[in-house]
N, C-alpha and C positions, 0 to 999 in steps of 0.2 A: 723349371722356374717359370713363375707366368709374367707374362711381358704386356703391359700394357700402354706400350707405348703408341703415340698418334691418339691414343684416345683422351676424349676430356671428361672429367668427373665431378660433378656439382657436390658436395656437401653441406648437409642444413645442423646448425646445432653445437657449434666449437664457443665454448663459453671458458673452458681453462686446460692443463695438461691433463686433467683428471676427466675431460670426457671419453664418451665414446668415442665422437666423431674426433675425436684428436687421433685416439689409437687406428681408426680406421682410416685417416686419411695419410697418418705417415707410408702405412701397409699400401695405399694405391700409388701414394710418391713413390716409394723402392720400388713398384712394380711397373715406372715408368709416366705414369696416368701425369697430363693436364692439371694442374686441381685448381678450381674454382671455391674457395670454404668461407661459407655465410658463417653471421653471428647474427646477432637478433636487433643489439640496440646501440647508441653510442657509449654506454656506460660498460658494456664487455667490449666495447672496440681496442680499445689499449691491449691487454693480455691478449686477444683475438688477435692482434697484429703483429705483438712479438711472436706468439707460436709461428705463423704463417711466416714470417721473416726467416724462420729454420728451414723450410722444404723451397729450396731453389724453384722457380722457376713459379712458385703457388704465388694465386692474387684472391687477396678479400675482398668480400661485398656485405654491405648490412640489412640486412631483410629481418621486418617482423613476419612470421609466417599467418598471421591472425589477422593481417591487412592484405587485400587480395591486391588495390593500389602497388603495392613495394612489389608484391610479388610477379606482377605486369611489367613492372619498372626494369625489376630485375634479369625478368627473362628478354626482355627487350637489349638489354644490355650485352646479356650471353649471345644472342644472336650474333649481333654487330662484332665482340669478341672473338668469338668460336667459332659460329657458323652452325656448330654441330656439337649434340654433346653425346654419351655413351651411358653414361652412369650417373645416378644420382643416388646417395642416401641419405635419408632423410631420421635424422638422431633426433628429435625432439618430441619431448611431452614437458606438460605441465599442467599441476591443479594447484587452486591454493591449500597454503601450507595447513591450515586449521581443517582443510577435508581430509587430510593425512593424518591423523589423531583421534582417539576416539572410536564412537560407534558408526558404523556407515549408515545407520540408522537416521543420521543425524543429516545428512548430507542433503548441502543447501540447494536450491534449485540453480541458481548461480555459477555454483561453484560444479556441478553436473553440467551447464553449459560450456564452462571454460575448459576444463580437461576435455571434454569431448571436441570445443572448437579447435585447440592447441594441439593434441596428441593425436587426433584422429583426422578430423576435416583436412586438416593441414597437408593431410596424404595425398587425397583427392588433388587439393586446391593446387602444388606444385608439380603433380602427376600430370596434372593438365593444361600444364603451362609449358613439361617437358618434352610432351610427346611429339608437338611437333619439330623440335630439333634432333630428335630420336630419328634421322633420318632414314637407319638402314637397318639399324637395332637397338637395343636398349635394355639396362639392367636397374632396377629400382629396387632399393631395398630399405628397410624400415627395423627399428627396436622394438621388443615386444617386450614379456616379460611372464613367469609363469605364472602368476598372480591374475593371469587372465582366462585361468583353466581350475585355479583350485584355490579357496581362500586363502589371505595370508592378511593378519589382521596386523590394522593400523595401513593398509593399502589403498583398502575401500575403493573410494568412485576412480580412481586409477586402474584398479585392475577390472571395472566393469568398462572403462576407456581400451584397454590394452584389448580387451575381448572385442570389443568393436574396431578395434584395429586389424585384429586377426583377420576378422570377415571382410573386410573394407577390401583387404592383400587380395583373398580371393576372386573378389569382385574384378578389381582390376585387372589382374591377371587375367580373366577368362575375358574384358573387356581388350584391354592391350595386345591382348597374342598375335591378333589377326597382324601388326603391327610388327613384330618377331620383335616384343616389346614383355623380359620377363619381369613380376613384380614377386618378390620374397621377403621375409620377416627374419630377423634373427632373433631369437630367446635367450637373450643373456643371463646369466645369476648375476646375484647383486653385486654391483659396484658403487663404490663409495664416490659418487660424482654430484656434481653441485645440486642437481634435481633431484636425488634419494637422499641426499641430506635432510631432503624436508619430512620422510615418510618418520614414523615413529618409531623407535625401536630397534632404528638402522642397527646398529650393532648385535642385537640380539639374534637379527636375520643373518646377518653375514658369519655369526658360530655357530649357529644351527645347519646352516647352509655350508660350511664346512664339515661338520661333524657326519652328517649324512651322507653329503654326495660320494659317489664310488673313488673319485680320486682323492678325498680328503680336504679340499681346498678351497680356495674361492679365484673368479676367473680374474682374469687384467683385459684390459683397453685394448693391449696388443694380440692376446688371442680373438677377441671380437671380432678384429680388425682383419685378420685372417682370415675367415669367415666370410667377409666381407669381400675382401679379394677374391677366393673362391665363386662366390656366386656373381662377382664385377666380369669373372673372365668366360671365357670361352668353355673352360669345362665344365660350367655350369649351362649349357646351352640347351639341354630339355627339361630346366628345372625352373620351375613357375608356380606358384601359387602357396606355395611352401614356407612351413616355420621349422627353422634351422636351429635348433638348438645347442648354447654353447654356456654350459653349468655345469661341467664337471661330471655328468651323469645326473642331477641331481632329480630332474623330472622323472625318473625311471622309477626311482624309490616309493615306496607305500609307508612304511616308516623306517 
């Protein structure tokens, strides 16, 4: 069993039960972990706070991750907190809803800024805020999505964001190591959480995406969150730079 006790875990991205960052932060609670779990704005602070009110010992904080301000703020705070932190994942993306529709062809110059400020920079931006509390070591991990390796329409400038994400992990990674500082991706299949609400077709993905993948299925929050734990602990200690994929098999398939 992995015990992640004494360590503290920052989480970016708890908006309702149906995120990721929900399934992955209960998985670092049971496993002991600190937890620190951001939301973004006052208007998900309410739900953000009942969730957090379930995992004993968890305290919230509200960060936009798009304001580097809140995010100074915030780590400033963790300091004074903590001291030190272990873990951070960071669950968040977003584009606007109308770049989810349609032809990507279409895709506003705008709206290519904001997925890529939101779902990508945002890596960087809290990576670099974490490092130096990463006193001794450090586990960073981020959401990805296959849609950043092979089309999947109605995705569009998201899955040209996720691909920049992919590289971004690398980057870092091979930046952090010196730091014994790993950064990884996890590849989730679809989940029906408040941000894939917005893609088009949500539904059509998630039966397609079950009829395919080797297990038949589609994933949960809590297997994500596994995952998570996984590459949060110790067994994952020469794994860096890496996307972890967790879709049932479904990346494997050609048709």
């Amino acid at each position: 069993m992995i015990n992640l006790a004494g360590k503290t875990a920052v989480v970016f991205g708890l908006a309702n039960k149906r995120s990721i960052a929900w399934g992955i932060a209960q998985k670092l609670h049971a496993a002991g972990a600190t937890l620190a779990i951001c939301y973004q704005n006052e208007r998900m602070k309410p739900d953000a706070e009942q969730l957090i009110a379930e995992l004993p010992g968890a305290s919230g904080f509200q960060c936009d991750v798009s304001n580097d301000h809140e995010i100074e703020t915030l780590f400033a705070a963790f300091k004074q907190k903590y001291g030190k932190i272990e873990i951070l994942v960071h669950a968040v993306a977003y584009a606007p809803v109308e770049e989810l529709r349609g032809e990507f062809l279409s895709t506003t110059r705008e709206g290519f800024r904001i997925a890529h400020d939101v779902s990508v920079y945002s890596l960087i931006a809290v990576s670099r805020a974490a490092a130096p509390l990463m006193t001794e070591s450090g586990s960073i991990i981020t959401l990805t999505y296959f849609g950043a390796e092979k089309v999947v329409p109605n995705y569009n400038v998201m899955g040209v964001a996720k691909a920049s994400l992919e590289a971004t992990v690398r980057y870092l990674a091979w930046n952090l190591g010196p730091r014994n500082i790993r950064v990884n991706a996890i590849s989730a299949g679809p989940i029906k959480t408040l941000a894939a609400r917005g893609v088009g077709a949500l539904g059509d993905m998630l039966k397609s995406h079950a009829d395919r993948a080797p297990l038949h299925r589609n994933v949960d929050q809590l297997e994500v969150g596994g995952a998570a734990l996984f590459l949060a602990s110790d067994l994952a200690s020469a794994v860096t730079g890496e996307t972890l994929y967790v879709d049932c098999g479904y990346n494997i398939m050609g048709f």
